[in-house]
N, C-alpha and C positions, 0 to 999 in steps of 0.2 A: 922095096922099102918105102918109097912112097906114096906107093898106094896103101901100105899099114899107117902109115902118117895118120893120111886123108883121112882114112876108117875112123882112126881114133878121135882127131880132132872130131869129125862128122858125130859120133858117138858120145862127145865130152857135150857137144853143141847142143845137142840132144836133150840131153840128161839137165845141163843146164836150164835150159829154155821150160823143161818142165817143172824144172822149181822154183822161176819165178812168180812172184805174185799177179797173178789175174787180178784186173782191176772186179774187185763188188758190184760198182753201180755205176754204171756211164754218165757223161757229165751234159749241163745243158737242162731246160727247161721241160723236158719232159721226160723226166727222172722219177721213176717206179721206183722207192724204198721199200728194202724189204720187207715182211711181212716181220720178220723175225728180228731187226732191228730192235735193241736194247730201246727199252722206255721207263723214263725218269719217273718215278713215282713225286709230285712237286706239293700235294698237299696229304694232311699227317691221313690216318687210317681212320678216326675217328669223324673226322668230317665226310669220309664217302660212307661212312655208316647213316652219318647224319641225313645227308644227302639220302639215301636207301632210305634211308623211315618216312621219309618224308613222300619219295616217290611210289611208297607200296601204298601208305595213304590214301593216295589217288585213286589206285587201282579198280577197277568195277564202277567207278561213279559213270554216271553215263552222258553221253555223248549230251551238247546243244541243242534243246528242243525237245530230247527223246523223252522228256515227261513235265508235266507243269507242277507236280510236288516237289521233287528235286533239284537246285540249281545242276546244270548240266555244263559240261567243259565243250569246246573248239581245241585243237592241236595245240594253235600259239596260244590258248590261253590256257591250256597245262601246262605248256612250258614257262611261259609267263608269270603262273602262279608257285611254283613248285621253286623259280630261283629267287622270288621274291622271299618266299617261305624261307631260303637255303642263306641265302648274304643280301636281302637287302637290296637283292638285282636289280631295275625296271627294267625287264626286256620290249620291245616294242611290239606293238598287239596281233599284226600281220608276220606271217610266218616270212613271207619276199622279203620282210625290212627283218628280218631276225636273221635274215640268210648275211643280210648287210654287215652283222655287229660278230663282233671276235674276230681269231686269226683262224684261216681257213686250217684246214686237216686233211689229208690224206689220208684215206679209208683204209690202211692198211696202220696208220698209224693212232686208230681211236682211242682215247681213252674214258675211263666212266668219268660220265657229267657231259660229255661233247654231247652238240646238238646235232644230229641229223635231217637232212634236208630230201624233199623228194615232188617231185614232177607229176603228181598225179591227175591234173586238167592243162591238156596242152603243153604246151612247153614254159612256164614260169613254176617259179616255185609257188609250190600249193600244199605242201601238209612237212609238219616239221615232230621230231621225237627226240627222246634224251637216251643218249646209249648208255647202257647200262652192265655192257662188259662179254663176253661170250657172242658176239656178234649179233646180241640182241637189245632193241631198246624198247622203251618204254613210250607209248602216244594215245591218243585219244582216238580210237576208233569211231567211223561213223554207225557204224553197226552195232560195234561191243561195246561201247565207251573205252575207259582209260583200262588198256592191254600192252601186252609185252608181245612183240611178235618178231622174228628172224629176219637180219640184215637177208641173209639168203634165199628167204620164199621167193617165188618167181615174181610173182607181183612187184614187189619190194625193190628186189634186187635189177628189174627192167628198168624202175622209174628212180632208184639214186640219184639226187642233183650233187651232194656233197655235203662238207660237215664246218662247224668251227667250234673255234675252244671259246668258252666264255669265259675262264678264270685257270689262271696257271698254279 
């Protein structure tokens, strides 16, 4: 008889234990949210439109230098000009000091308008884009000029430094 006890308790124990709630996300400063974490939509539909017209704009103009008929863009200064164009922004001229301004982000938690940061000379921040949703953003290639290219291409994805929000 007591060893059916035991069974059952052992059984209830069991059964119990698997229906508690597993914690989500472990606590402390190096806390991976998840990817699929609910995201607040904070400004109306009309302004990421805006913001889109403005950023397709850009598109194709070409890179600093790449011709003396054309004014030609640098990174920080599509980004520079695109949020000036958008509210009025003055973001600062160097991409490292843009790295400085907003509240950082978590790449899993981007949303369109975040600016993206990446490491492509050495280790400082060196070329910055505006994300624009589907894990791709918008920058100023030295190659292509002003292109949309994958947070994911290998290239890209080696040299991430990180993101911030300029406007909530």
């Amino acid at each position: 008889m007591r060893i059916a006890q035991s069974t059952i308790i052992l059984l209830f124990l069991s059964v119990v234990a698997g229906c508690t709630a597993y914690p989500r996300y472990r606590t402390g400063s190096a806390e991976m949210p998840a990817k699929a974490r609910d995201r607040q939509i904070d400004i109306p539909t009309k302004d990421y439109i805006r913001l889109g017209i403005i950023i397709e704009g850009y598109l194709g103009r070409p890179y600093a230098g790449s011709s003396k008929y054309e004014p030609g863009l640098d990174c920080s200064l599509f980004t520079r000009e695109v949020f000036r164009d958008y509210n009025n922004l003055e973001l600062p001229r160097k991409s490292s000091d843009q790295f400085d301004t907003g509240k950082p982000i978590h790449r899993n938690l981007l949303r369109y308008g975040d600016l993206v940061f990446f490491k492509t000379v050495g280790n400082t921040i060196s070329h910055v884009g505006i994300y624009v949703g589907n894990g791709e953003f918008a920058h100023a290639s030295s190659s292509s000029g002003v292109i949309i290219s994958a947070l994911s291409e290998k290239y890209w994805a080696q040299r991430y430094a990180g993101a911030r929000r300029i406007f909530e």
